[in-house]
CHARMM-style PDB file with segment names, atoms N, HN, CA, C and O in Angstrom:
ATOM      1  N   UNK     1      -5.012  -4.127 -10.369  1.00  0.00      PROA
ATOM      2  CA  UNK     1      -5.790  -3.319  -9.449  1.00  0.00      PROA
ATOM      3  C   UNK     1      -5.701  -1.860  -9.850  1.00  0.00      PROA
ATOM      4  O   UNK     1      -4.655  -1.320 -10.208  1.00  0.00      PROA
ATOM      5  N   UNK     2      -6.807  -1.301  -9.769  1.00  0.00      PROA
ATOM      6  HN  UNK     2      -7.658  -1.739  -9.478  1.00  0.00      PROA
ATOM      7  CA  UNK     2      -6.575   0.357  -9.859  1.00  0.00      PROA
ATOM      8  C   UNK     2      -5.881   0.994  -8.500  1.00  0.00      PROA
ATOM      9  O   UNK     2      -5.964   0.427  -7.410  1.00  0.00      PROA
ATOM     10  N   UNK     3      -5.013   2.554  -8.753  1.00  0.00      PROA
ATOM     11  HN  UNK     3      -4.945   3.014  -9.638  1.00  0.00      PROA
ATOM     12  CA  UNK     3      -4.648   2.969  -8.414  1.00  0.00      PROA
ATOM     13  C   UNK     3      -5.230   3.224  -6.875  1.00  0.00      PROA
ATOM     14  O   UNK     3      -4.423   3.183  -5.946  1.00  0.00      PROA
ATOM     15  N   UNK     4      -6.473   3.458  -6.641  1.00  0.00      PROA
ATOM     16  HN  UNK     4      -7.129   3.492  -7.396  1.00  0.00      PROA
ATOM     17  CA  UNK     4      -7.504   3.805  -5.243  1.00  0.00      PROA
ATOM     18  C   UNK     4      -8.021   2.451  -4.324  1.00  0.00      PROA
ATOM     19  O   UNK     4      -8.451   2.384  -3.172  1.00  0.00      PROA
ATOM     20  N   UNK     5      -7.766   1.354  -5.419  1.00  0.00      PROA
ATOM     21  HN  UNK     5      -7.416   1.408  -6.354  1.00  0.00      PROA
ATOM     22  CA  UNK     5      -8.010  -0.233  -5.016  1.00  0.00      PROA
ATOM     23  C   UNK     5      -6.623  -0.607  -3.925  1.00  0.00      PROA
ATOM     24  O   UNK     5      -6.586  -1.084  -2.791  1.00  0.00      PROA
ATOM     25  N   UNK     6      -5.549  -0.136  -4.880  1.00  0.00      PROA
ATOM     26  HN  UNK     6      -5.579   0.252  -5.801  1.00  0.00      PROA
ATOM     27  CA  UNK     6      -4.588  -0.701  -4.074  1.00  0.00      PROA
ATOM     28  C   UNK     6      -4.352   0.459  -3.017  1.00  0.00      PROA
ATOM     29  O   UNK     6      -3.724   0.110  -2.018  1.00  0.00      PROA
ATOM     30  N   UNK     7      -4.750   1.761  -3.077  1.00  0.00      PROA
ATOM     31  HN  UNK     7      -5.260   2.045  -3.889  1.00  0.00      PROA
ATOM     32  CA  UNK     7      -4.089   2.379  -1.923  1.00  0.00      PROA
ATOM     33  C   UNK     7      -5.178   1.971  -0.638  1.00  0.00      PROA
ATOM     34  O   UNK     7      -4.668   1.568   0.407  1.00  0.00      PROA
ATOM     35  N   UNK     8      -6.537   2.071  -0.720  1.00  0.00      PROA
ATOM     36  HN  UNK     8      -6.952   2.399  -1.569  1.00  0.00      PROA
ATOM     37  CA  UNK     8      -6.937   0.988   0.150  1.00  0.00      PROA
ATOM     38  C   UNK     8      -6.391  -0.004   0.869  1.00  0.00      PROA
ATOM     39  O   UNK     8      -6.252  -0.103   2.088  1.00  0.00      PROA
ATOM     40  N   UNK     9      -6.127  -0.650   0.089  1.00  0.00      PROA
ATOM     41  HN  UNK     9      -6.240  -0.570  -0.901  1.00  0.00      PROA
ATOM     42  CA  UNK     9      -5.584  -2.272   0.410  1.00  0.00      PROA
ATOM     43  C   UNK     9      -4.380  -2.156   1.470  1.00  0.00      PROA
ATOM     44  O   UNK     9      -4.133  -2.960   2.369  1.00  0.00      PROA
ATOM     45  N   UNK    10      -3.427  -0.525   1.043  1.00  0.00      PROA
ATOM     46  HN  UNK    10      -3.628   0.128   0.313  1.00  0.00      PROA
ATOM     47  CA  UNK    10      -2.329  -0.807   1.876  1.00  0.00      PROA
ATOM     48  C   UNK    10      -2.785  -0.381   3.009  1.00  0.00      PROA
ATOM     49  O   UNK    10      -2.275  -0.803   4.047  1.00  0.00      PROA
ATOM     50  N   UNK    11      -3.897   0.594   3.044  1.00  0.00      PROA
ATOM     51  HN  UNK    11      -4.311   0.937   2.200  1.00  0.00      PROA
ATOM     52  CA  UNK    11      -4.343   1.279   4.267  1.00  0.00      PROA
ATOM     53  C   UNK    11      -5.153   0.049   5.450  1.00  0.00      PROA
ATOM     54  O   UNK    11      -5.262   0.133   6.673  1.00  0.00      PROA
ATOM     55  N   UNK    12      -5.443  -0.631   4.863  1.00  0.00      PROA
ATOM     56  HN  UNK    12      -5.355  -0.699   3.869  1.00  0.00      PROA
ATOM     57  CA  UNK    12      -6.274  -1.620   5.403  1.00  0.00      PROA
ATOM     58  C   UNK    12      -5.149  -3.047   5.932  1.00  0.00      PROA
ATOM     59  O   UNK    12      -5.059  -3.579   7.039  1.00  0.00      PROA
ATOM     60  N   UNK    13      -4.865  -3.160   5.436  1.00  0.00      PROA
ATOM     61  HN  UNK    13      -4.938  -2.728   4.537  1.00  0.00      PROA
ATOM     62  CA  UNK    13      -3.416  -4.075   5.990  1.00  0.00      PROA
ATOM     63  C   UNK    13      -2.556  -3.261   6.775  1.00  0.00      PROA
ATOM     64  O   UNK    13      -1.895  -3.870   7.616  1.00  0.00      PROA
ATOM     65  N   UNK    14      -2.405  -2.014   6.703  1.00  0.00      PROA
ATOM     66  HN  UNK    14      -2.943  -1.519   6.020  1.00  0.00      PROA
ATOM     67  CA  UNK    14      -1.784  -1.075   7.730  1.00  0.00      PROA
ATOM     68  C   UNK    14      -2.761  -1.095   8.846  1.00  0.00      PROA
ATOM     69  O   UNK    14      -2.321  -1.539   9.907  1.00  0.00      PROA
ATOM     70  N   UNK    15      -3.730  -0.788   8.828  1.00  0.00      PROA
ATOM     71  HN  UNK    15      -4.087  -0.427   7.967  1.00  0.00      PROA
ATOM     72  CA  UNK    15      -4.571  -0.630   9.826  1.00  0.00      PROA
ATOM     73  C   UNK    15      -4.907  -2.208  10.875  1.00  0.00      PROA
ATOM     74  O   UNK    15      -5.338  -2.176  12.028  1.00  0.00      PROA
ATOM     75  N   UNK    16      -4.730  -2.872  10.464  1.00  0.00      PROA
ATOM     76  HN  UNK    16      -4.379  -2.899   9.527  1.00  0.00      PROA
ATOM     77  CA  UNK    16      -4.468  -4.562  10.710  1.00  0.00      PROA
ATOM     78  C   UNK    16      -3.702  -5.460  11.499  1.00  0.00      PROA
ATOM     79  O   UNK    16      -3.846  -6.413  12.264  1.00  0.00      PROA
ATOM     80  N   UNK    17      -2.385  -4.391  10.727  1.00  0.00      PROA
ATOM     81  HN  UNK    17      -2.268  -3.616  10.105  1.00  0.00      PROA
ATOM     82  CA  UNK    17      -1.058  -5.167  11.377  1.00  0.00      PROA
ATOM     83  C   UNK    17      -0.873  -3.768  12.692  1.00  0.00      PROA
ATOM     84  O   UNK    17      -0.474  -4.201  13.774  1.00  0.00      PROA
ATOM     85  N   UNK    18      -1.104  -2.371  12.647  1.00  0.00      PROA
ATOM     86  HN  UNK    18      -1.428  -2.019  11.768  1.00  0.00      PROA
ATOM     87  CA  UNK    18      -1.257  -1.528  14.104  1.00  0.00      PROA
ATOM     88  C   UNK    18      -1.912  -2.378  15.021  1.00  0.00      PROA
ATOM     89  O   UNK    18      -1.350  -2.763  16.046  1.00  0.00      PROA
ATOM     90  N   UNK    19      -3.085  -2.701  14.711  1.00  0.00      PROA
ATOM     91  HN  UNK    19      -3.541  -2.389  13.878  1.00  0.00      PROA
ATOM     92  CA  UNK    19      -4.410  -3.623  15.422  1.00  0.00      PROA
ATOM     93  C   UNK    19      -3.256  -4.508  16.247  1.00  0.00      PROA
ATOM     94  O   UNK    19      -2.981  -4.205  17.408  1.00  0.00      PROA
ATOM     95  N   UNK    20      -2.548  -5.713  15.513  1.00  0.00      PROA
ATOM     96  HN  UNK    20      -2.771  -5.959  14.570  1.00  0.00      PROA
ATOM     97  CA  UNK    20      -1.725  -6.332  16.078  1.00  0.00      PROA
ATOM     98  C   UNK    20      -1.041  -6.311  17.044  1.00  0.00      PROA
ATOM     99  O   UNK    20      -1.190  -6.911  18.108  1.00  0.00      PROA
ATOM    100  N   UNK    21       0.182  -5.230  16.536  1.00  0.00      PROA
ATOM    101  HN  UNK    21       0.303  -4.743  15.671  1.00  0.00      PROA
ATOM    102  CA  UNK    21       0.853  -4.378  17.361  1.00  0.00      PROA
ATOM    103  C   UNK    21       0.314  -4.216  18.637  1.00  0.00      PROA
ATOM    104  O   UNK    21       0.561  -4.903  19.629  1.00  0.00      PROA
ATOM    105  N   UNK    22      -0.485  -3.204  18.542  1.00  0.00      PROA
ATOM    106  HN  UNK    22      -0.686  -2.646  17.737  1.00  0.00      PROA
ATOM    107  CA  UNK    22      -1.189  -3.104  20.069  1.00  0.00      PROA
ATOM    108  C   UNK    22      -1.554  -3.828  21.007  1.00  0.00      PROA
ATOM    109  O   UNK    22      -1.656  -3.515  22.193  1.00  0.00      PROA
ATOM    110  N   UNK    23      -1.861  -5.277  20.287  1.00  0.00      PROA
ATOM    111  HN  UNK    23      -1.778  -5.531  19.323  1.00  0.00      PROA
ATOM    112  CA  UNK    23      -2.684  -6.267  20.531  1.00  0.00      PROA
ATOM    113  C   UNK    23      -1.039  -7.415  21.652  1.00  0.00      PROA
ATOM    114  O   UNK    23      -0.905  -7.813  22.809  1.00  0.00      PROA
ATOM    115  N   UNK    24      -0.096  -7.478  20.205  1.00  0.00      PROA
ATOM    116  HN  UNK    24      -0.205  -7.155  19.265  1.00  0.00      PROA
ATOM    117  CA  UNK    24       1.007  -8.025  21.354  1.00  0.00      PROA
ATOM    118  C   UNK    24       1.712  -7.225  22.393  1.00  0.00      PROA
ATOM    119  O   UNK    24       2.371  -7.901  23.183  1.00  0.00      PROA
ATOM    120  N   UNK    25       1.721  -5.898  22.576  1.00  0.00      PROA
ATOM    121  HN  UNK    25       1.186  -5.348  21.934  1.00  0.00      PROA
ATOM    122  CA  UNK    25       2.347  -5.305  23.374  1.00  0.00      PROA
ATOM    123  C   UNK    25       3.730  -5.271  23.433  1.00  0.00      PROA
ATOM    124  O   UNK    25       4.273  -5.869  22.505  1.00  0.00      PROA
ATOM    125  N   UNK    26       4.431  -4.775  24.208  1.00  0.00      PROA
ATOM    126  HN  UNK    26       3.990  -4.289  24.962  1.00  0.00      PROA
ATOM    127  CA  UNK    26       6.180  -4.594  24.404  1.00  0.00      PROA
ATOM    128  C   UNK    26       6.482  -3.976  23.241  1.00  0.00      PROA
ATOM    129  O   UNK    26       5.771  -3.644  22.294  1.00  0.00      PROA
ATOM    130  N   UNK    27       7.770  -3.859  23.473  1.00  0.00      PROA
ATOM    131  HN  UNK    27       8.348  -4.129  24.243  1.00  0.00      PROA
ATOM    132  CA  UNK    27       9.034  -3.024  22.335  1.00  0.00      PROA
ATOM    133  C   UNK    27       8.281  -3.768  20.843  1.00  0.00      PROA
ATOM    134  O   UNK    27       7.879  -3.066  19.915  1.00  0.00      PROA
ATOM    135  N   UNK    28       8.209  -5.030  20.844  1.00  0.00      PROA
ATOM    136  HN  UNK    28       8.536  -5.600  21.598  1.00  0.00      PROA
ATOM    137  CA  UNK    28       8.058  -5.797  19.601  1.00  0.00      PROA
ATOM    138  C   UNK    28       6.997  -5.794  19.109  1.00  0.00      PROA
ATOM    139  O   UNK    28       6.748  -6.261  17.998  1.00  0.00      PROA
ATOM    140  N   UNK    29       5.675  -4.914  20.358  1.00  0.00      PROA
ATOM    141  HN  UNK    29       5.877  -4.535  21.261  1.00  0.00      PROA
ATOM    142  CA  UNK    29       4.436  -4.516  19.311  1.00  0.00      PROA
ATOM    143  C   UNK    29       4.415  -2.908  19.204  1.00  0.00      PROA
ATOM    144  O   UNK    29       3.719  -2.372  18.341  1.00  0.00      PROA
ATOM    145  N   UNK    30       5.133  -2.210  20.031  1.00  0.00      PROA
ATOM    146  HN  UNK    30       5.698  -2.645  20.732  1.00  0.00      PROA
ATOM    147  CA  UNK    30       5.522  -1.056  19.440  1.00  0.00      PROA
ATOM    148  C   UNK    30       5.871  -0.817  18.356  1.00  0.00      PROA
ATOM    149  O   UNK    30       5.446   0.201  17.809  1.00  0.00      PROA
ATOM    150  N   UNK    31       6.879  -1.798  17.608  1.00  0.00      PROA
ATOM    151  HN  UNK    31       7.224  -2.625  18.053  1.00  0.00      PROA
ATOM    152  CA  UNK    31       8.021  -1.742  16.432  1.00  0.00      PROA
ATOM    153  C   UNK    31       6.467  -2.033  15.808  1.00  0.00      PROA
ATOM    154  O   UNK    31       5.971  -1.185  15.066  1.00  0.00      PROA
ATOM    155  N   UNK    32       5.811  -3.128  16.106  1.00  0.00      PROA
ATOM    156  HN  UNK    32       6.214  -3.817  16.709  1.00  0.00      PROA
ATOM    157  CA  UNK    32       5.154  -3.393  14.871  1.00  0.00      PROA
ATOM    158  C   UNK    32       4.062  -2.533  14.298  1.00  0.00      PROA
ATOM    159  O   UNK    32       3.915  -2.440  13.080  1.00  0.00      PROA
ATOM    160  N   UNK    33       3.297  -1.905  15.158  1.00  0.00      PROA
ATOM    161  HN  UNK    33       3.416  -1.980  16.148  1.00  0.00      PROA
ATOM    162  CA  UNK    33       2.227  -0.909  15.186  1.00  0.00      PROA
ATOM    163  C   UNK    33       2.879   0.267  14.626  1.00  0.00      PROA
ATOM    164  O   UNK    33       2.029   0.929  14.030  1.00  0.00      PROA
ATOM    165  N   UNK    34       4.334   0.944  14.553  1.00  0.00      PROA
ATOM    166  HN  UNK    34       5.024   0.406  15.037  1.00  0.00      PROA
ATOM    167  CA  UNK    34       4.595   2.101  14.201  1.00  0.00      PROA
ATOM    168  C   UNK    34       4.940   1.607  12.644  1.00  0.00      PROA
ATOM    169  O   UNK    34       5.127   2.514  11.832  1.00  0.00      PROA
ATOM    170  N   UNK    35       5.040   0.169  12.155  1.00  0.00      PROA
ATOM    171  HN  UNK    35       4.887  -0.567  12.814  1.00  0.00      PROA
ATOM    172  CA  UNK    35       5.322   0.153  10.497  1.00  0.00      PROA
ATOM    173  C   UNK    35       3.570  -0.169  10.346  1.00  0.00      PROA
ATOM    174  O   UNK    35       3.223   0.137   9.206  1.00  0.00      PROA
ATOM    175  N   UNK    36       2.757  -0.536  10.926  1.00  0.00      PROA
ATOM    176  HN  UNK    36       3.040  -0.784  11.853  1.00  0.00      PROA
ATOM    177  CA  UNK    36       1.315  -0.302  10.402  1.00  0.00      PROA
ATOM    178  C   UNK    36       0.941   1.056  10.182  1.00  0.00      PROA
ATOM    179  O   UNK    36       0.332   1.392   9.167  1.00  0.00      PROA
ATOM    180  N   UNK    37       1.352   2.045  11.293  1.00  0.00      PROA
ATOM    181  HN  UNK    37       1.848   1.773  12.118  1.00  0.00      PROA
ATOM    182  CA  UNK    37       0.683   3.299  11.169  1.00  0.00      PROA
ATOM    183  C   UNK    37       1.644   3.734   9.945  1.00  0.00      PROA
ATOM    184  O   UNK    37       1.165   4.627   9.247  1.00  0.00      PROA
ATOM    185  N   UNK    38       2.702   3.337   9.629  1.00  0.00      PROA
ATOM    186  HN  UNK    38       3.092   2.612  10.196  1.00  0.00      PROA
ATOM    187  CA  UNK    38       3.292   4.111   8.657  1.00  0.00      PROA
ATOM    188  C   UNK    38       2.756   3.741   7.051  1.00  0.00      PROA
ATOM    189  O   UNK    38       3.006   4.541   6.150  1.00  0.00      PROA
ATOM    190  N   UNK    39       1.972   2.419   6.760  1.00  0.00      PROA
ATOM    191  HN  UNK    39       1.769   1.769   7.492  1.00  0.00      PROA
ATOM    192  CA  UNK    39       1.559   2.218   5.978  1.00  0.00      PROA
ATOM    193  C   UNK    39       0.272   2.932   5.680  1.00  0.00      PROA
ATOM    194  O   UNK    39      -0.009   3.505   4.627  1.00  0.00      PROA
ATOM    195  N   UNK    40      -0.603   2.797   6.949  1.00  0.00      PROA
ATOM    196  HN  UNK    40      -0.375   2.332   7.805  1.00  0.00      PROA
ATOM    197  CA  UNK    40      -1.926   3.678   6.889  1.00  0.00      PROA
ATOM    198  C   UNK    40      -1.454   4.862   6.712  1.00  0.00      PROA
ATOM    199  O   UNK    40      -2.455   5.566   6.837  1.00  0.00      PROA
ATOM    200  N   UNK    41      -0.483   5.616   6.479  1.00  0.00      PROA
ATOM    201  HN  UNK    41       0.330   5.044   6.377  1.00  0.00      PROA
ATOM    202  CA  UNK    41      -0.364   7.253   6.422  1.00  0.00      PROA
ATOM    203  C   UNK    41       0.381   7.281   5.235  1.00  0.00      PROA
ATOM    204  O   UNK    41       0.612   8.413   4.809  1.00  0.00      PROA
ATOM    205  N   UNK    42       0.947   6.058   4.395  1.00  0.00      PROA
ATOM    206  HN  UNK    42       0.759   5.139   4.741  1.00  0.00      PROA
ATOM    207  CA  UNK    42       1.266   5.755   3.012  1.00  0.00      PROA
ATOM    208  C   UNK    42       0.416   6.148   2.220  1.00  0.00      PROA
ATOM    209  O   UNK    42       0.526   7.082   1.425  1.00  0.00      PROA
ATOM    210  N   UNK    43      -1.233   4.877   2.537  1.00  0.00      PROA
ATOM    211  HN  UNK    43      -1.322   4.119   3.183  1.00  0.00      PROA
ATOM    212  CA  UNK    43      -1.648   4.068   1.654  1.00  0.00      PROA
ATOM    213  C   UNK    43      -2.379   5.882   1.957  1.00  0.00      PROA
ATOM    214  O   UNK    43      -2.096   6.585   0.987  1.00  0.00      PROA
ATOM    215  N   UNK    44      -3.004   6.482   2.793  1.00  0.00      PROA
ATOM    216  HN  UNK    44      -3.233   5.911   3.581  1.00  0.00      PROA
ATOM    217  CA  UNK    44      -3.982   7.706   2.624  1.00  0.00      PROA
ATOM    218  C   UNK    44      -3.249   8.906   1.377  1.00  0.00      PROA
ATOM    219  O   UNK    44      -3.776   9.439   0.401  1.00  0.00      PROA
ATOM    220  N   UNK    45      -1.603   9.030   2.026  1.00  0.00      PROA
ATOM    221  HN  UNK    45      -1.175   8.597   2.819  1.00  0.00      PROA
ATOM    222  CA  UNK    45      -1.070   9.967   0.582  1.00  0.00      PROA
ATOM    223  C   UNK    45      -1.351   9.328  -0.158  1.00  0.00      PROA
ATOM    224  O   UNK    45      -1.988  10.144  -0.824  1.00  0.00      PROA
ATOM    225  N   UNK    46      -1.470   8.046  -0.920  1.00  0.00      PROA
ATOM    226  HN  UNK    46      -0.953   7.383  -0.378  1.00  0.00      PROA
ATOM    227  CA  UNK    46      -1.010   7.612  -2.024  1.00  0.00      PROA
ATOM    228  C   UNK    46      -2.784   8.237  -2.651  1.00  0.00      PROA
ATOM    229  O   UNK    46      -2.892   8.524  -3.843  1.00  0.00      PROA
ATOM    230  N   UNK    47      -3.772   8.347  -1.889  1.00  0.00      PROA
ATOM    231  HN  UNK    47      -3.684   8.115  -0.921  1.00  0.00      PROA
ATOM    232  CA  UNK    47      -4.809   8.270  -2.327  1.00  0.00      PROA
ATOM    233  C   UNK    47      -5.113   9.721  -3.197  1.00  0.00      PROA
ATOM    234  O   UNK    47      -5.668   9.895  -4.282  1.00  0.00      PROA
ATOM    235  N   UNK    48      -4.579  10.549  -2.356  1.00  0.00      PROA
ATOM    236  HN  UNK    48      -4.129  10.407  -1.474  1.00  0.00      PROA
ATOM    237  CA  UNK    48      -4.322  11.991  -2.673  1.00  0.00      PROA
ATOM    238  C   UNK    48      -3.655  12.503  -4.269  1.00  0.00      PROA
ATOM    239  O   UNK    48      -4.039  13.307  -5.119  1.00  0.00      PROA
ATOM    240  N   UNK    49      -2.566  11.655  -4.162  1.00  0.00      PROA
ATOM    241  HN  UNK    49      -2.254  11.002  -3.472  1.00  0.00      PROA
ATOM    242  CA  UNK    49      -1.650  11.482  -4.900  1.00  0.00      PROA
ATOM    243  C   UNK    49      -1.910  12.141  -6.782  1.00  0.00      PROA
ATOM    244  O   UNK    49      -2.280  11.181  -7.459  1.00  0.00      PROA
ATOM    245  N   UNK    50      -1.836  13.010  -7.359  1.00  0.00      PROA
ATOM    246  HN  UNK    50      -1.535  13.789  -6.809  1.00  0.00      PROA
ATOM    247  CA  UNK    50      -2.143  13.009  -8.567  1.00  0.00      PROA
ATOM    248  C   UNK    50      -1.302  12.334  -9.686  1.00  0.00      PROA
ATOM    249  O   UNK    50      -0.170  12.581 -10.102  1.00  0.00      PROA
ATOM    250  N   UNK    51      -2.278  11.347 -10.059  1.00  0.00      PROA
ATOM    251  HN  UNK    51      -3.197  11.146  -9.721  1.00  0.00      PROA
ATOM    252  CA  UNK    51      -1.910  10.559 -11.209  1.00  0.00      PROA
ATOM    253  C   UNK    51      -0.884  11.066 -12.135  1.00  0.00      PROA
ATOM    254  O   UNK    51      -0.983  12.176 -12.658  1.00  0.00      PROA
ATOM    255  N   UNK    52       0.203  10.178 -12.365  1.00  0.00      PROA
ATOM    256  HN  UNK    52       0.283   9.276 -11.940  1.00  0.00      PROA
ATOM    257  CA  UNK    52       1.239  10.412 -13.471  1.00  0.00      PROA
ATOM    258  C   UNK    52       0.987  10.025 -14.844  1.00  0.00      PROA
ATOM    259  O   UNK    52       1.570  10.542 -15.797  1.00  0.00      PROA
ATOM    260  N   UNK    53      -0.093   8.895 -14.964  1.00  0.00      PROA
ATOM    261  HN  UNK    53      -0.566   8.475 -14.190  1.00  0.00      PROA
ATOM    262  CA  UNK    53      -0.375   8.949 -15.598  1.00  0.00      PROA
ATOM    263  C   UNK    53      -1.797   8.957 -16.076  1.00  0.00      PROA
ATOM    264  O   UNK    53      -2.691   8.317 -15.523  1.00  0.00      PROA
ATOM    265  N   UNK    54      -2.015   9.987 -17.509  1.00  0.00      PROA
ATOM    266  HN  UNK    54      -1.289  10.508 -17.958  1.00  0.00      PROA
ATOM    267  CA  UNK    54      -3.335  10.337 -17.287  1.00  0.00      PROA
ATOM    268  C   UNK    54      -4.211   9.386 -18.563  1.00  0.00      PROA
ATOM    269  OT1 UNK    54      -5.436   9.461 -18.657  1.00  0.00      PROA
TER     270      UNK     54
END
């Protein structure tokens, strides 16, 4: 996968599993929605990110 393929991908599976989260509610969709949002705010740096290699 290219570099912008996969940071997508994590943003979108982040965005997915928050969806979830919210979706089961309590402590245990709290926990889960705050490691989605942390992926969606991964996968967006990663997009930013300047290539190491060129």
């Amino acid at each position: 996968m290219k570099k912008k393929t996969t940071s997508w991908v994590v943003t979108g599976v982040g965005a997915i599993v928050t969806g979830a989260g919210y979706l089961l509610g309590g402590n245990i969709g709290t926990g889960i929605a705050g490691f989605g949002l942390a992926h969606v705010v991964l996968g967006t740096l990663d997009m930013f990110r300047p290539s190491i290699h060129k």
